[in-house]
MMTF fields as JSON, N, C-alpha, C and O atoms, coordinates in Angstrom:
{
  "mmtfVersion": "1.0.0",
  "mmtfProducer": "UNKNOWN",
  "numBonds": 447,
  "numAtoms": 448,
  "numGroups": 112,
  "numChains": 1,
  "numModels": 1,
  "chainsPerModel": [1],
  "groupsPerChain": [112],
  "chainIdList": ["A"],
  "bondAtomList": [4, 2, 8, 6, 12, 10, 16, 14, 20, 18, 24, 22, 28, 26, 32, 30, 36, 34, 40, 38, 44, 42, 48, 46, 52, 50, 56, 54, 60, 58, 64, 62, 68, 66, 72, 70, 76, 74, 80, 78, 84, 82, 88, 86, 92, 90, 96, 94, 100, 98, 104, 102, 108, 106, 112, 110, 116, 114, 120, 118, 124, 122, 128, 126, 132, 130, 136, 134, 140, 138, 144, 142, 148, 146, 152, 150, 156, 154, 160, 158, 164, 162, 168, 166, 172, 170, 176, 174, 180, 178, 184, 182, 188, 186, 192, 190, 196, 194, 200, 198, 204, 202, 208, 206, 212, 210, 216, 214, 220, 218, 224, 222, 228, 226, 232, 230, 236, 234, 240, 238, 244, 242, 248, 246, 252, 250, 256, 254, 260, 258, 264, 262, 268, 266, 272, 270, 276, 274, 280, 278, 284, 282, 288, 286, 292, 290, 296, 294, 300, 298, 304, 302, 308, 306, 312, 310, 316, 314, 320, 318, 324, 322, 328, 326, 332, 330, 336, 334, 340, 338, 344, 342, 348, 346, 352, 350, 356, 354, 360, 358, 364, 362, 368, 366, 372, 370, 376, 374, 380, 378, 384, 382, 388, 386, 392, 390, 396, 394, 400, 398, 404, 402, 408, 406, 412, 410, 416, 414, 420, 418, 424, 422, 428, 426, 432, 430, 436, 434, 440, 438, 444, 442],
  "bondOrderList": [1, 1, 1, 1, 1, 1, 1, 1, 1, 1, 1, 1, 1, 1, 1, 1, 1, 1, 1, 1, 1, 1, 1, 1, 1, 1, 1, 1, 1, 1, 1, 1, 1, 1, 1, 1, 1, 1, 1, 1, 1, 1, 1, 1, 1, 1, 1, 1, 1, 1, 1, 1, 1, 1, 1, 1, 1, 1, 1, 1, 1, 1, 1, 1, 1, 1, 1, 1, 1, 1, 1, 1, 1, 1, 1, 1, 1, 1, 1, 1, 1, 1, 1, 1, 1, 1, 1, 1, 1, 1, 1, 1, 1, 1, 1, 1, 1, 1, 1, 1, 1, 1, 1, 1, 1, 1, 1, 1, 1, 1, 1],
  "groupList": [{"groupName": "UNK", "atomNameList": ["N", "CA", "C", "O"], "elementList": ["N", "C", "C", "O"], "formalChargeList": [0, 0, 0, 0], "bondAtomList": [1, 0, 2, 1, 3, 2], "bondOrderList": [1, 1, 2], "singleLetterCode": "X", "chemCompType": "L-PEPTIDE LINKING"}],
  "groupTypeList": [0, 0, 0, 0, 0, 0, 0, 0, 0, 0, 0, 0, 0, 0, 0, 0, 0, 0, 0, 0, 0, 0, 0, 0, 0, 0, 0, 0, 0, 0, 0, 0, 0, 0, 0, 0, 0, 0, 0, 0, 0, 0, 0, 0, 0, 0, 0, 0, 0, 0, 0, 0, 0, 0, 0, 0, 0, 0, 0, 0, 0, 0, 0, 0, 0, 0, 0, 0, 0, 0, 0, 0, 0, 0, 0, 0, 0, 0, 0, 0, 0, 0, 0, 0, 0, 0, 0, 0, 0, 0, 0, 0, 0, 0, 0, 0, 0, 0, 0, 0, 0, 0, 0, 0, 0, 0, 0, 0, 0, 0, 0, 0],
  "groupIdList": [1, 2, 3, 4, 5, 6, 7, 8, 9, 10, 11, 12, 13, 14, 15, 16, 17, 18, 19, 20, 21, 22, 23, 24, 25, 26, 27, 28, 29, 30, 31, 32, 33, 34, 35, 36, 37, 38, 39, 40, 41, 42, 43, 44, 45, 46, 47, 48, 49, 50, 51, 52, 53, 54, 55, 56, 57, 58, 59, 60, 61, 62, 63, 64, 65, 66, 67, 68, 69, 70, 71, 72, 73, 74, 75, 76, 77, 78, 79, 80, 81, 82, 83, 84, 85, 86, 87, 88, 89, 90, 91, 92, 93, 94, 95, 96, 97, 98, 99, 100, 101, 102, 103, 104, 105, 106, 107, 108, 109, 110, 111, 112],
  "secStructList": [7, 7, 6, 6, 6, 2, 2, 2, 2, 6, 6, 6, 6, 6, 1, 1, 7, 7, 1, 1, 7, 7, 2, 2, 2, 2, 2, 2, 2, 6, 6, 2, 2, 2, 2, 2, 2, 2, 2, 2, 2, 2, 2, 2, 2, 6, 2, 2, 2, 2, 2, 2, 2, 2, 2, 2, 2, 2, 2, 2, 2, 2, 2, 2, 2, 6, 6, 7, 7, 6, 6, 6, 1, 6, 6, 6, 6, 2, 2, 2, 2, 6, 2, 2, 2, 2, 2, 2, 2, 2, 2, 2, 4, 4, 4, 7, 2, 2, 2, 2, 2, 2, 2, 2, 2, 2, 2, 2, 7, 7, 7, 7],
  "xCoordList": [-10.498, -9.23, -8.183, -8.149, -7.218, -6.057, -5.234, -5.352, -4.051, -3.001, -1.735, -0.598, -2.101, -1.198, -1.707, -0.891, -3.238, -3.974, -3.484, -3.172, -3.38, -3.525, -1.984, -1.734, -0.899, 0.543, 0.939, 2.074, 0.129, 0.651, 0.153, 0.654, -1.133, -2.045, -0.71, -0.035, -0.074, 0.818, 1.988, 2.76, 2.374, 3.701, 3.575, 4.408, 3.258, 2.519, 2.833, 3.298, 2.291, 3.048, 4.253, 4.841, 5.042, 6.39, 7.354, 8.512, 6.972, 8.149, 7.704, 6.629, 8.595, 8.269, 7.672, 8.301, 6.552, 5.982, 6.954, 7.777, 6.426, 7.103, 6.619, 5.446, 7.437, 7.161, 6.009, 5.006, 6.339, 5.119, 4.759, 5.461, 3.658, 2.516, 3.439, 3.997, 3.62, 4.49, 3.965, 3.502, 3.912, 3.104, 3.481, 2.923, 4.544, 5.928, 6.087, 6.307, 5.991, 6.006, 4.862, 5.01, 3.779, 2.413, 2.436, 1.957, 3.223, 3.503, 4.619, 4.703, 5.317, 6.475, 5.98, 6.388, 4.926, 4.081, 3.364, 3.522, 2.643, 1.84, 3.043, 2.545, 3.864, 4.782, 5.42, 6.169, 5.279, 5.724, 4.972, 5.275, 3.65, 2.594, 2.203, 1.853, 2.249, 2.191, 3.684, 3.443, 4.639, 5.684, 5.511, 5.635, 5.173, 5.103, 3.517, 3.098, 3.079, 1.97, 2.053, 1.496, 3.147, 3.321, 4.205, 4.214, 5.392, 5.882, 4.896, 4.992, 4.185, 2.792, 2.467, 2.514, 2.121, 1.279, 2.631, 2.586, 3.477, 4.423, 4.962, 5.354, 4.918, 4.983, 4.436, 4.956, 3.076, 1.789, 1.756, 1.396, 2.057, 2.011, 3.023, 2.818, 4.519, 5.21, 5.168, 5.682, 4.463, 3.924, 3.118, 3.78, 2.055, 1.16, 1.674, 1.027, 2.609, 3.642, 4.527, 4.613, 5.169, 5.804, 5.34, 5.915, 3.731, 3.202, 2.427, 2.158, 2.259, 1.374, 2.532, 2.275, 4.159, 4.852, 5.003, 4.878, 5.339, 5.617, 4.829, 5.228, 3.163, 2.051, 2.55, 2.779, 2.576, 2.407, 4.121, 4.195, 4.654, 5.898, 5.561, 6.213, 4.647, 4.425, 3.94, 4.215, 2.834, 1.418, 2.064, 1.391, 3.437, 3.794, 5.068, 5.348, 5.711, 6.127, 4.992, 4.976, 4.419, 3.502, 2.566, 2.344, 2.302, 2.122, 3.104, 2.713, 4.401, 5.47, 5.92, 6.4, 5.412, 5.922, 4.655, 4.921, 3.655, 2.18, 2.387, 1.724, 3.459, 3.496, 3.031, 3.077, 2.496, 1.64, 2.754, 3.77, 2.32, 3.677, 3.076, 1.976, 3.633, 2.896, 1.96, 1.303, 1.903, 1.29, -0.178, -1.218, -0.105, -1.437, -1.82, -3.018, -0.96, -1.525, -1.763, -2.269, -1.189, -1.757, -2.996, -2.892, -4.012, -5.411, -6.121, -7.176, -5.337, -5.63, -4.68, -4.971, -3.636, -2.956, -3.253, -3.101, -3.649, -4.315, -5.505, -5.488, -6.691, -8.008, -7.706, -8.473, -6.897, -6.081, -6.073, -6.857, -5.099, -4.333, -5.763, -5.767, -6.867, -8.245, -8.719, -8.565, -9.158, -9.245, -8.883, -9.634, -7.223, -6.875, -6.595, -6.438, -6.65, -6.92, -8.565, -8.732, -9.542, -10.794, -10.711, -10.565, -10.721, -10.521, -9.492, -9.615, -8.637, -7.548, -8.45, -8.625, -9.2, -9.794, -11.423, -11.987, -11.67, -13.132, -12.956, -13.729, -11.744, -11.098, -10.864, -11.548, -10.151, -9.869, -10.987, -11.084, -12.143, -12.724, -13.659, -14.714, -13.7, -15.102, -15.382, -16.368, -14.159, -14.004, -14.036, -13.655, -14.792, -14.729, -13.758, -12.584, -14.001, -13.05, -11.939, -11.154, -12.077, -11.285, -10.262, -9.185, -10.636, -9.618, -8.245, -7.093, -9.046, -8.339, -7.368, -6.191, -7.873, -6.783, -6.017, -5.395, -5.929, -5.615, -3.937, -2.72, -5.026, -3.404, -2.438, -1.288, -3.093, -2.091, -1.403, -0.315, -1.673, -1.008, -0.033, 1.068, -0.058, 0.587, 1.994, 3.174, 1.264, 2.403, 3.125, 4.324, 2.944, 3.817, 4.583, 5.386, 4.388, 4.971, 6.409, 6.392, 7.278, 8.467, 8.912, 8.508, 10.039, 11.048, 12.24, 12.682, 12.577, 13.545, 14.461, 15.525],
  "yCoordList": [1.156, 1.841, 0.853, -0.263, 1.223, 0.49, 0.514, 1.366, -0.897, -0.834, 0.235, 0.043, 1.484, 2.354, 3.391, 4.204, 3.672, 4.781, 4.131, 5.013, 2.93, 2.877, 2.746, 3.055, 2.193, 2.597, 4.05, 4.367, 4.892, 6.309, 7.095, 8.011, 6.249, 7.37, 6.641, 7.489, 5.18, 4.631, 4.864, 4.578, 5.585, 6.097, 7.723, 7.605, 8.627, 9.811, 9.621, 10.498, 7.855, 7.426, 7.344, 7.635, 6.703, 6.662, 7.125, 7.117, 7.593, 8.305, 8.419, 9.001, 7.717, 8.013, 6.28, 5.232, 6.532, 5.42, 4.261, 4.712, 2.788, 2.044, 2.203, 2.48, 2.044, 2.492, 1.362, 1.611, 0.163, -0.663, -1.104, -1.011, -1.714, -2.365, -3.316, -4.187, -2.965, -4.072, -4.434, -3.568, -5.542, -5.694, -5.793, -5.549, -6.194, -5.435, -4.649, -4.545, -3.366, -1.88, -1.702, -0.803, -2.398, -2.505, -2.724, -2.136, -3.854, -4.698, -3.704, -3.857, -2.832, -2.07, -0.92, -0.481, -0.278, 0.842, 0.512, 1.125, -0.681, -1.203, -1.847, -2.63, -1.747, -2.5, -0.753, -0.575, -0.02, 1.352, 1.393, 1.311, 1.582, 2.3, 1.759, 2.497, 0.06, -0.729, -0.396, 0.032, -0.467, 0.29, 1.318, 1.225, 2.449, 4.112, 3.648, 4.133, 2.882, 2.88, 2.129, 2.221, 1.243, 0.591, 1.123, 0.84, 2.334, 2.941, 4.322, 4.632, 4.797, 5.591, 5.442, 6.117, 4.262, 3.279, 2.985, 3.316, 2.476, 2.127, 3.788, 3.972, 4.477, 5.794, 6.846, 7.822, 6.308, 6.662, 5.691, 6.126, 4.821, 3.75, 4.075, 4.009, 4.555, 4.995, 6.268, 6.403, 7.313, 8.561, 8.162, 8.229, 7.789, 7.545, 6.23, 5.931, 5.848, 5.305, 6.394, 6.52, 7.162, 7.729, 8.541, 8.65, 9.617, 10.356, 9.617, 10.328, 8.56, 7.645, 7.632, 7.906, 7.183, 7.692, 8.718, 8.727, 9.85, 11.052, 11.269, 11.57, 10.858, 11.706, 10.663, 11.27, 9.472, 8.869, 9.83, 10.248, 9.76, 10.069, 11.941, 12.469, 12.523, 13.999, 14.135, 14.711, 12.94, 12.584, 12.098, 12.126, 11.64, 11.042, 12.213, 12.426, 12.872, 14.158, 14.869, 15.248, 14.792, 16.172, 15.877, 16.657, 14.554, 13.906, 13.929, 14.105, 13.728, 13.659, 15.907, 16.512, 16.227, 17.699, 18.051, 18.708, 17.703, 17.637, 17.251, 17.715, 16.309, 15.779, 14.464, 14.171, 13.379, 12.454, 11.416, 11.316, 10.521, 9.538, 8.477, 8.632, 7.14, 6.111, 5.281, 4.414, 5.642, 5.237, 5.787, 5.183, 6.794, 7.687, 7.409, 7.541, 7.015, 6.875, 5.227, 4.775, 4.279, 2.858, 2.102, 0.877, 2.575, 3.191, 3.308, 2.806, 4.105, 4.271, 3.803, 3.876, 3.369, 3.027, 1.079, 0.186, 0.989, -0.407, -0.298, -0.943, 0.802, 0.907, 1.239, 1.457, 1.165, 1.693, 0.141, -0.308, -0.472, -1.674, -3.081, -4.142, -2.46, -3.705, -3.19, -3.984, -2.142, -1.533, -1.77, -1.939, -1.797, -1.955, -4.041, -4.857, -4.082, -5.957, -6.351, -7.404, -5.411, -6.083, -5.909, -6.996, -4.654, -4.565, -5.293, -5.319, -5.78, -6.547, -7.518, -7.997, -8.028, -9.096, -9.163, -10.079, -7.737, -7.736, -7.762, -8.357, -7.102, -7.025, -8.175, -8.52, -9.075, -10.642, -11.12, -11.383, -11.259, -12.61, -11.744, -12.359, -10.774, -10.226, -10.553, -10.406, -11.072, -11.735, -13.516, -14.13, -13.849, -15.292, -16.282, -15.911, -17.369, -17.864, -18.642, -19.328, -18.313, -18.922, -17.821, -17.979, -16.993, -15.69, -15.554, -15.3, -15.896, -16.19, -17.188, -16.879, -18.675, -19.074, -19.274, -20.336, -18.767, -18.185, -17.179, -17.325, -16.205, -15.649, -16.038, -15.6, -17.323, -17.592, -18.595, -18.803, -19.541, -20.086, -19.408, -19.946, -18.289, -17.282, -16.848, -16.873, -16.409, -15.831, -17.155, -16.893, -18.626, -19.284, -20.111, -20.955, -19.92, -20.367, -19.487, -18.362, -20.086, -19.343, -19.622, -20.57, -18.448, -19.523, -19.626, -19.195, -20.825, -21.719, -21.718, -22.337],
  "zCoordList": [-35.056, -35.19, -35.683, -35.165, -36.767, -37.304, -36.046, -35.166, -36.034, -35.215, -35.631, -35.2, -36.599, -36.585, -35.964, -35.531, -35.735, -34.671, -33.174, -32.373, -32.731, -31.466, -30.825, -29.66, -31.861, -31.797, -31.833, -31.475, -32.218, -32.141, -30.72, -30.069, -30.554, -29.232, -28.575, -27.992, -28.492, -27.079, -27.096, -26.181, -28.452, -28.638, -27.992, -27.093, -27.917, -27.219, -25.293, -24.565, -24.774, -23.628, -23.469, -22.427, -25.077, -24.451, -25.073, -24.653, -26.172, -27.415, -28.155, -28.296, -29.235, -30.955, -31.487, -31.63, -31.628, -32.042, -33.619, -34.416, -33.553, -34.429, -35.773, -36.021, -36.572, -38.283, -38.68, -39.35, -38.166, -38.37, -37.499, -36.492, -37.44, -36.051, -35.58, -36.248, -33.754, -33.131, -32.063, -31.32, -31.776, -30.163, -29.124, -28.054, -29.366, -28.353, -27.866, -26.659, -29.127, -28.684, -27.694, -26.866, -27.655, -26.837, -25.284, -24.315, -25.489, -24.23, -23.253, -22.034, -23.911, -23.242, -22.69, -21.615, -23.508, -23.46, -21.451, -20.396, -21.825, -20.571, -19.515, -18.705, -19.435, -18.574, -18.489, -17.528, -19.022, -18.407, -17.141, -15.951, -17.962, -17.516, -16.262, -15.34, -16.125, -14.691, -13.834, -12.705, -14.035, -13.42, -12.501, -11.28, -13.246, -12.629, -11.727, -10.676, -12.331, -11.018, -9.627, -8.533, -10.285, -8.689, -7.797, -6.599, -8.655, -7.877, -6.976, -5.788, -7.81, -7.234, -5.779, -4.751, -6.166, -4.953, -3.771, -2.587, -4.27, -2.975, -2.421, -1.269, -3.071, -2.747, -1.877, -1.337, -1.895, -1.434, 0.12, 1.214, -0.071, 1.195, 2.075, 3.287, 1.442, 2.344, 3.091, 4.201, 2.371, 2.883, 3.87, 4.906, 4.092, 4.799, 6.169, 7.172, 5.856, 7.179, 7.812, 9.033, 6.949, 7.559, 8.397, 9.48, 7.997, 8.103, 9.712, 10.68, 9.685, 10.923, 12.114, 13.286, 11.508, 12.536, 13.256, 14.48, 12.422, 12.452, 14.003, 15.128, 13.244, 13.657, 15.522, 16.569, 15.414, 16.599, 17.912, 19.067, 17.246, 17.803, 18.364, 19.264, 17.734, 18.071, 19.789, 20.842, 19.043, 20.3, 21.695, 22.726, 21.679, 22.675, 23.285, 24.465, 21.997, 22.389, 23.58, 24.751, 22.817, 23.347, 25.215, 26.141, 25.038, 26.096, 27.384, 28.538, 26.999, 27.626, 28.132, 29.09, 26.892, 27.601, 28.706, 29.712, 28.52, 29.046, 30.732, 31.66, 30.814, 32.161, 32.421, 33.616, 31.484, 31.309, 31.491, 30.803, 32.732, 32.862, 32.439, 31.909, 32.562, 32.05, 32.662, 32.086, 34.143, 34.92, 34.571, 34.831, 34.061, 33.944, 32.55, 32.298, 31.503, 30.421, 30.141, 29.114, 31.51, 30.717, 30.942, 30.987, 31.073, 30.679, 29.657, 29.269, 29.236, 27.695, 26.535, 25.341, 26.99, 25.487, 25.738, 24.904, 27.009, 27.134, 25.948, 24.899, 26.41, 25.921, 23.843, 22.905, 23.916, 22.477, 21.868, 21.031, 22.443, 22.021, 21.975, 21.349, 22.95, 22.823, 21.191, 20.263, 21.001, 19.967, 18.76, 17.799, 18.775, 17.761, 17.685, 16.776, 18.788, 18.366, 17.573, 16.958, 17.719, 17.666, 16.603, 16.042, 15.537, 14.63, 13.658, 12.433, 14.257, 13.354, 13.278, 12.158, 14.35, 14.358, 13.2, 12.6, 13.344, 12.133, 11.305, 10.554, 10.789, 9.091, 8.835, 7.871, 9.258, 9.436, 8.797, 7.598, 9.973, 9.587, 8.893, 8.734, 8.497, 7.417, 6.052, 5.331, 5.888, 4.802, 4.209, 3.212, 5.613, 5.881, 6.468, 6.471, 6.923, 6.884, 6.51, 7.164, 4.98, 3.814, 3.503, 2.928, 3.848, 4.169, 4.793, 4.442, 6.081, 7.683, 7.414, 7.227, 7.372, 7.047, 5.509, 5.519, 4.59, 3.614, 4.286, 4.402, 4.542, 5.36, 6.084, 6.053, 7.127, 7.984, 7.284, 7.819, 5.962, 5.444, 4.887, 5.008, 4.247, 3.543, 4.322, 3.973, 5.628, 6.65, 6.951, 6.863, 7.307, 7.663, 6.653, 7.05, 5.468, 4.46, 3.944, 3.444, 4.136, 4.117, 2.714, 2.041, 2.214, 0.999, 1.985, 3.05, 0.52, 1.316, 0.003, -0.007]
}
């Protein structure tokens, strides 16, 4: 394919394609196109937080209209919290331990 077939399919992404072959016009096309996807994605991540709140804040509604004091539920939000440590802990190191500390360098490295 000529660079005037593949400037027109990327002009179709973002407008009216360039009178002559630009690679610029290329580079703007793909810097759209990575844009709208990272907003996608951060979009998608915030749904699915909000949606995890939402959902946690119902469960404790609903617990609380239920009659469930905390005496009775720390039991289980103990048996919750081992749970959700082990797993922080498998995801961690499943990936080795060049991983592991990889991250914790990451997390204690501040800017300055």
């Amino acid at each position: 394919m000529t660079d005037e077939v593949h400037d027109n399919e990327l002009a179709d992404l973002l407008g009216a394609a360039p009178k002559t072959p630009d690679p610029g016009f290329r580079v703007d096309v793909f810097a759209r196109i990575t844009e709208a996807a990272r907003r996608r994605a951060a979009s998608m991540r915030a749904l699915r937080q909000a949606g995890a709140f939402v959902l946690i804040g119902l469960v404790i509604a609903a617990a609380q209209t239920l009659g469930l004091t905390w005496e009775e539920a720390r039991p289980v939000v103990f048996a919750g919290v081992v749970v959700g440590v082990a797993y922080l802990f498998a995801h961690l190191t499943m990936h080795g331990p060049g991983a592991v500390l990889a991250r914790s360098r990451a997390a204690l490295r501040g800017r300055f």
